[in-house]
C-alpha positions in Angstrom: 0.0 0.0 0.0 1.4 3.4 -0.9 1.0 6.2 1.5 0.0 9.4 -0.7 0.8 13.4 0.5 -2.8 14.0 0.5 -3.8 11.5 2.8 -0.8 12.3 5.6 -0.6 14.2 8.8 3.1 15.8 8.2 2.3 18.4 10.5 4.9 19.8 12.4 7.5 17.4 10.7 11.3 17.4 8.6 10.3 16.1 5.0 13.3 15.0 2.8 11.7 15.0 -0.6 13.0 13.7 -4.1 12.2 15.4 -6.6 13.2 15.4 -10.6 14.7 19.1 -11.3 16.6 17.0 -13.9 16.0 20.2 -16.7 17.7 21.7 -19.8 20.4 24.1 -18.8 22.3 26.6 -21.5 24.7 28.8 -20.2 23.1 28.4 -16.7 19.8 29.2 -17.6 16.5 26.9 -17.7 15.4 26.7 -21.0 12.7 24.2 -20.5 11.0 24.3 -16.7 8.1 21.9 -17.4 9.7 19.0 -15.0 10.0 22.0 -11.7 7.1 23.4 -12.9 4.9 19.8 -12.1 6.7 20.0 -8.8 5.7 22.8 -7.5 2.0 21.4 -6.4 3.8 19.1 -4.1 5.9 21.8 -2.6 3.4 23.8 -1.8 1.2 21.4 -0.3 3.5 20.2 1.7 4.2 24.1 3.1 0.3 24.2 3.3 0.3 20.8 5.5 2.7 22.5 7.8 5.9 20.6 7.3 8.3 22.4 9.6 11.1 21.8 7.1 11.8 20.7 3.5 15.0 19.7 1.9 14.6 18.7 -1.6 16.9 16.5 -3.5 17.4 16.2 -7.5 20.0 14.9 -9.7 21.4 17.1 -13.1 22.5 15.9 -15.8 25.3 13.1 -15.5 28.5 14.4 -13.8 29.3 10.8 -13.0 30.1 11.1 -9.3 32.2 14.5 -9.5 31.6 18.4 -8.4 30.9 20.0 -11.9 30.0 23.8 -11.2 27.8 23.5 -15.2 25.7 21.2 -13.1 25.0 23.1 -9.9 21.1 23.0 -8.8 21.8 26.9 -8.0 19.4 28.0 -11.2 16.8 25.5 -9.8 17.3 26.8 -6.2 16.3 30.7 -7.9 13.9 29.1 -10.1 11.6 27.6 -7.0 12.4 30.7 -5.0 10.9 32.9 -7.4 7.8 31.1 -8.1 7.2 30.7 -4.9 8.6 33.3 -2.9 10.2 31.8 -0.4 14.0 31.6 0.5 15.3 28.3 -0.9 18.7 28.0 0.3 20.9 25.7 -1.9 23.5 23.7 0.3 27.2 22.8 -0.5 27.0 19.8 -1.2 24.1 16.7 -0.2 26.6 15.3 2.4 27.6 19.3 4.1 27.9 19.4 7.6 26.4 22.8 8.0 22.7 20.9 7.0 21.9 19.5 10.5 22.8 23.0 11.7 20.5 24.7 8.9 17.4 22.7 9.6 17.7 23.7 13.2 17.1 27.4 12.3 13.7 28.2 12.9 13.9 31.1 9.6 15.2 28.0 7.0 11.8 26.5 5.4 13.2 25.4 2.2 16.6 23.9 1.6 18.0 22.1 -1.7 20.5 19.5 -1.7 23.4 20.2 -3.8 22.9 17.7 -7.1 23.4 13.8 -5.5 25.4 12.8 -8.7 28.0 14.6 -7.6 28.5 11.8 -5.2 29.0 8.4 -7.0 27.1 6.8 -3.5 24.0 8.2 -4.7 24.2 6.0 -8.3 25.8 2.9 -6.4 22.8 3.1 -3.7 25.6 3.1 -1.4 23.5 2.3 2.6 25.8 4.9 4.3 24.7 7.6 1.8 21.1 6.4 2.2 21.6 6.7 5.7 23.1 10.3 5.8 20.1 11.4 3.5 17.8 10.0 5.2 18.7 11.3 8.5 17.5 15.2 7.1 13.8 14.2 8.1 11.5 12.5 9.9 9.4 11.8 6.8 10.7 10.6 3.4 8.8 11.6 -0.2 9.0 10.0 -3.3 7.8 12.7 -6.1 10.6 12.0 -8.8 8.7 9.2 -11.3 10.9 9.8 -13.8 14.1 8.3 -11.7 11.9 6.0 -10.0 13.2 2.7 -12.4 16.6 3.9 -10.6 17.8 1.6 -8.0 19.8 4.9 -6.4 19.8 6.0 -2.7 17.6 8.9 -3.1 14.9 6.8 -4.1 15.3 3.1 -2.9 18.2 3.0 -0.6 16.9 5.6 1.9 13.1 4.3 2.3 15.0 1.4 4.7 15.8 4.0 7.3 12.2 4.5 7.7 9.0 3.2 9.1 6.1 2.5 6.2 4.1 4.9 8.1 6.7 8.0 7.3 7.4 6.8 3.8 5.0 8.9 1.1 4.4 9.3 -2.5 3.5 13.2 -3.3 1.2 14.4 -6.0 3.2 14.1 -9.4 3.6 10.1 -8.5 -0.3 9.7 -7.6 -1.0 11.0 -10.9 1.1 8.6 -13.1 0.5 5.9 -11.4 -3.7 6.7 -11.4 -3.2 7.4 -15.6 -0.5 4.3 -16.6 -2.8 1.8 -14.3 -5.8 3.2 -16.0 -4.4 2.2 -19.1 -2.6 -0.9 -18.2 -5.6 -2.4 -15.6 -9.0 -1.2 -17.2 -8.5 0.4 -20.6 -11.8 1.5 -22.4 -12.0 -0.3 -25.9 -10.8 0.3 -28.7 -7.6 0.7 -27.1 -5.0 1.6 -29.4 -1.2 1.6 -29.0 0.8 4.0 -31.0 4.7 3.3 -31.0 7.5 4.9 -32.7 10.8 5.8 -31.9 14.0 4.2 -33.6 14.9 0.6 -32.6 12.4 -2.6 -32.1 15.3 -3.7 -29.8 14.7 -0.9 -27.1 11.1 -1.4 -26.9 10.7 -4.9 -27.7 9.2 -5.9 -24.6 6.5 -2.7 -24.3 5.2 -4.4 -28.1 5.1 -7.7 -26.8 3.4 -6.6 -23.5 0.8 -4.3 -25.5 -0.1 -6.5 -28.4 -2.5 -8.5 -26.3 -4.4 -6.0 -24.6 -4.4 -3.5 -27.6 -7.1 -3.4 -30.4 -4.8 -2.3 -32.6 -1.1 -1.4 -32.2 0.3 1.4 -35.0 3.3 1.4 -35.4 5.6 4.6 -37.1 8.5 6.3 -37.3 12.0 4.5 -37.5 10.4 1.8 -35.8 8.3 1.0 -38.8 11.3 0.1 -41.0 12.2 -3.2 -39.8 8.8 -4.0 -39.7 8.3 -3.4 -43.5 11.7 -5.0 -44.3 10.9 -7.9 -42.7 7.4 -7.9 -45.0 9.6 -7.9 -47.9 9.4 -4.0 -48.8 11.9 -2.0 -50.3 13.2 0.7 -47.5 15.8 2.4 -49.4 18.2 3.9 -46.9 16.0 4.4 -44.2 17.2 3.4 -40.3 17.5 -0.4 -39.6 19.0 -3.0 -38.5 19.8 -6.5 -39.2 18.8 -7.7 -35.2 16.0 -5.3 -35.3 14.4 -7.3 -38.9 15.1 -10.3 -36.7 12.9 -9.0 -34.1 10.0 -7.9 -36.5 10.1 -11.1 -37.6 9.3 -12.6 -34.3 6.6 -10.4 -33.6 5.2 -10.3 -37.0 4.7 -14.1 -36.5 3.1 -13.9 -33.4 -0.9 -14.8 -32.8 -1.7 -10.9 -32.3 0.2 -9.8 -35.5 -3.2 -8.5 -37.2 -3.5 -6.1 -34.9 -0.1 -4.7 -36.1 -1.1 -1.4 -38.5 2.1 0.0 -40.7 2.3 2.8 -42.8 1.1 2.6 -46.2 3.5 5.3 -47.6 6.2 8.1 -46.4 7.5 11.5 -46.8 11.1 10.5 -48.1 14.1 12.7 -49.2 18.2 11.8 -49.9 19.2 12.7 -46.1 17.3 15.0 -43.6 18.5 17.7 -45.0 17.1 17.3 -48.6 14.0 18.4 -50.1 11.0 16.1 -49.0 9.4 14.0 -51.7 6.6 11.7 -51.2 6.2 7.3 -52.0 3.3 6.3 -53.3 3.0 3.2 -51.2 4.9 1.1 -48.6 8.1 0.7 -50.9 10.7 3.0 -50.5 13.3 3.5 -53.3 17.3 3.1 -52.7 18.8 6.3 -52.5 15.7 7.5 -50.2 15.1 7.3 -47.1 11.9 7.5 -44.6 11.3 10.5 -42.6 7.8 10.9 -41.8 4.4 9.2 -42.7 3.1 9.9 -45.7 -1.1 11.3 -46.7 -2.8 8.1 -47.1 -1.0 6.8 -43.9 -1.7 10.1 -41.6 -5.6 9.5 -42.9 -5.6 5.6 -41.9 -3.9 6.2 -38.4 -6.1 9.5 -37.4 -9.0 7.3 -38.5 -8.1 4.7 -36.1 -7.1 7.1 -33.5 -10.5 9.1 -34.0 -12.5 6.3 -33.0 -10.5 4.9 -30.2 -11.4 5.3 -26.4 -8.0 4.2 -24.9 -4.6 5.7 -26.4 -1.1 5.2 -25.2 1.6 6.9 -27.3 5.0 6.5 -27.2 7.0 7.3 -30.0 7.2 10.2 -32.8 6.1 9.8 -36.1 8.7 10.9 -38.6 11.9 13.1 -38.0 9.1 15.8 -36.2 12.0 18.1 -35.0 12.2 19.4 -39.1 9.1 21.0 -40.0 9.5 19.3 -43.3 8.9 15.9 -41.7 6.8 16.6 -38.9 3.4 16.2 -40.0 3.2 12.8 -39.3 3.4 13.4 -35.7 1.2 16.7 -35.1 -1.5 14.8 -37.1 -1.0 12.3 -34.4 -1.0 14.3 -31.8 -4.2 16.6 -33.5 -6.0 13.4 -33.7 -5.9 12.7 -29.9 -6.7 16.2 -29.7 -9.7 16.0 -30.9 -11.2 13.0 -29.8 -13.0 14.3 -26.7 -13.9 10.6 -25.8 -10.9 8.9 -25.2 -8.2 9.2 -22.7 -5.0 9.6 -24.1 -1.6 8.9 -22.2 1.6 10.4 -23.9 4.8 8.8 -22.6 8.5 8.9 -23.8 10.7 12.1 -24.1 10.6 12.2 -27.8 6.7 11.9 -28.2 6.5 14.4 -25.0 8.2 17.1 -26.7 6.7 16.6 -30.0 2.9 17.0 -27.9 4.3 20.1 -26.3 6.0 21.4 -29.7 2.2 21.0 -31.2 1.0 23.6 -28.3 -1.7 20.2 -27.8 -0.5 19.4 -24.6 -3.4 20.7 -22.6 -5.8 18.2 -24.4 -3.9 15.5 -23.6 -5.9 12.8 -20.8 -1.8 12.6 -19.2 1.6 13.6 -20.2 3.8 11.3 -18.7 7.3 12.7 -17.0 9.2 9.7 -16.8 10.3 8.7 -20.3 11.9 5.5 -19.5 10.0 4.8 -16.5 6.9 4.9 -17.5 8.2 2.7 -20.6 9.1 0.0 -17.7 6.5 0.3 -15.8 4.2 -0.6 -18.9 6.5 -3.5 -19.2 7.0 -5.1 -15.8 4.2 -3.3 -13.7 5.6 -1.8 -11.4 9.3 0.3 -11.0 12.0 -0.3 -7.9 11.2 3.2 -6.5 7.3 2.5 -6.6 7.6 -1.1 -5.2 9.8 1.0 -2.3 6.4 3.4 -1.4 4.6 0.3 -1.2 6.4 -2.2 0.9 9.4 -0.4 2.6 12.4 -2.3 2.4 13.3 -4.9 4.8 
């Protein structure tokens, strides 16, 4: 059973909260705050709840266990701070010694750990490092989904160094566990499963796992290529591999292959930065390559989608970040849109992006924050961090 925020007493009581401030930085400056922004809900609930302190702890980037000043948390420390108006006060480092004195100030309400990749303990879910982490509260939250498939001491390690009772999942987590179990436990039909992306071999296991469920499963994008290669089309130049045809193959002779839909022509060109031009049908010719789907295929997958009352979307259509070969994937994305029926869940970075590129976003059932998380938790059912909430650790 998972103990959610909005269900707790934390009145009164230290909180040491993980969050996911994991954003874009150039030249120290947030250029994308959508991840801090979904925080913030949390944050200030758990200020309304009366929490006598919060220290908050994120990772940045991947400074593999070293201080790298490019990937200080300072611009997320002003970031929060200005929203909210409230001090935040960013610490040294997540191991300082001046913490224990800081939380004993009764003017400190919001502190931020110093990013926990700068310590390679926080990646090797080293107990000692769990231990000194978990010490900053008398309560431990969980609201970082997207690092929740992490078996790191911020989010597995620590929960042993407290009772169930004081272990709690905050507002962010509710959410995408409510929408992914909603479409993974009791889908409305049609249910339709929309995957693109580049390799069969990364998401192998999410096809497999949706083919049974799903009333139809379209697939697009890179990811289509193996698939019509291993149908015996021509795909010119287009991304694929050998292992991937191998595993098209495999799937393609499965008992739910019917449900499979592939595109029925592309947008093509020479290399992404050619002039588009346009197949008239699956086969592509051998100096071309695929780079988004083409009319007749955008028509049949909107149709599908249009009539569907369960969507889960992972993947981009065509090479969406060129406006040239983008369609594909803001029909995709227009087609959810507009069916006010169904309840769509958009997962994966790539297919996130693309939703938000679209300016869509807010007609979307659920936007999923955790890219590869909520990828394995489609797969398996559950995630390391989540099955922490639940249980504890013995």
């Amino acid at each position: 059973m998972i103990n959610y925020l909005n269900t707790q007493d934390i009145s009164g009581k230290k909180v040491i909260a993980r969050f996911d401030f994991n954003v874009p930085l150039k030249d120290g400056q947030i250029t994308d705050s959508t991840r801090i922004d979904l925080s913030l809900d949390t944050i200030k609930l758990l200020i309304e709840k009366g929490a006598s302190k919060i220290t908050m702890m994120s990772h940045l980037g991947r400074p593999k266990g070293k201080f790298d000043k490019k990937l200080s948390l300072e611009p997320v420390a002003k970031y929060i701070a200005d929203k909210l108006g409230i001090e935040v006060v960013l610490t040294e480092s997540a191991t300082d010694r001046g913490i224990k004195t800081l939380l004993s100030l009764p003017t400190t309400k919001l502190v931020l750990l110093e990013n926990l990749r700068f310590h390679p303990e926080e990646t090797s879910n080293d107990s000692e490092f769990s231990r000194k982490l978990a010490s900053y509260g008398d309560v431990y939250l969980n609201d970082a989904f997207g690092t929740s498939h992490r078996k790191h001491s911020s989010v597995h390690g620590i929960v042993s160094h407290f009772d169930h009772k004081n272990v709690i999942a905050g507002l962010l987590i509710e959410k995408e566990l409510i929408a992914l179990n909603t479409v993974l436990e009791s889908p409305k039909k049609p249910f339709v499963g929309i995957i693109g992306g580049a390799k069969v071999s990364d998401k192998i296991k999410i096809i497999e796992q949706l083919l049974g469920p799903v009333d139809h499963l379209i697939i697009g994008g890179a990811m289509a290529y193996p698939f019509l290669n291993a149908k015996g089309y021509s795909i010119g130049k287009s991304l694929c591999s050998e292992e991937d045809v191998i595993l098209a193959k495999k799937i393609l002779s499965s008992k739910n292959h019917a449900k499979i839909i592939l595109p029925s022509d592309h947008i093509i060109a020479e290399n992404p930065d050619s002039a588009p031009e346009f197949s008239e049908d699956e086969n592509i010719v051998d100096e071309m390559m695929g780079l988004d789907i083409g009319e007749k295929t955008v028509a049949k997958f909107s149709d599908i989608c249009s009539k569907a009352k369960t969507i889960l979307w992972n993947g981009p259509m065509g090479l969406f970040e060129i406006e040239d070969f983008s369609r594909g994937t803001f029909s995709i994305a227009k087609s959810l849109s507009e069916n006010t029926e169904c309840f769509s869940l958009v997962g994966g970075g790539d297919s996130v992006s693309a939703v938000n590129k679209s300016g869509l976003s807010r007609y979307m059932g659920h936007i999923s924050t955790g890219g590869g998380a909520s990828l394995e938790y489609i797969e398996q059912g559950t995630l390391v961090g989540v099955q922490a909430l639940k249980h504890g650790l013995k």
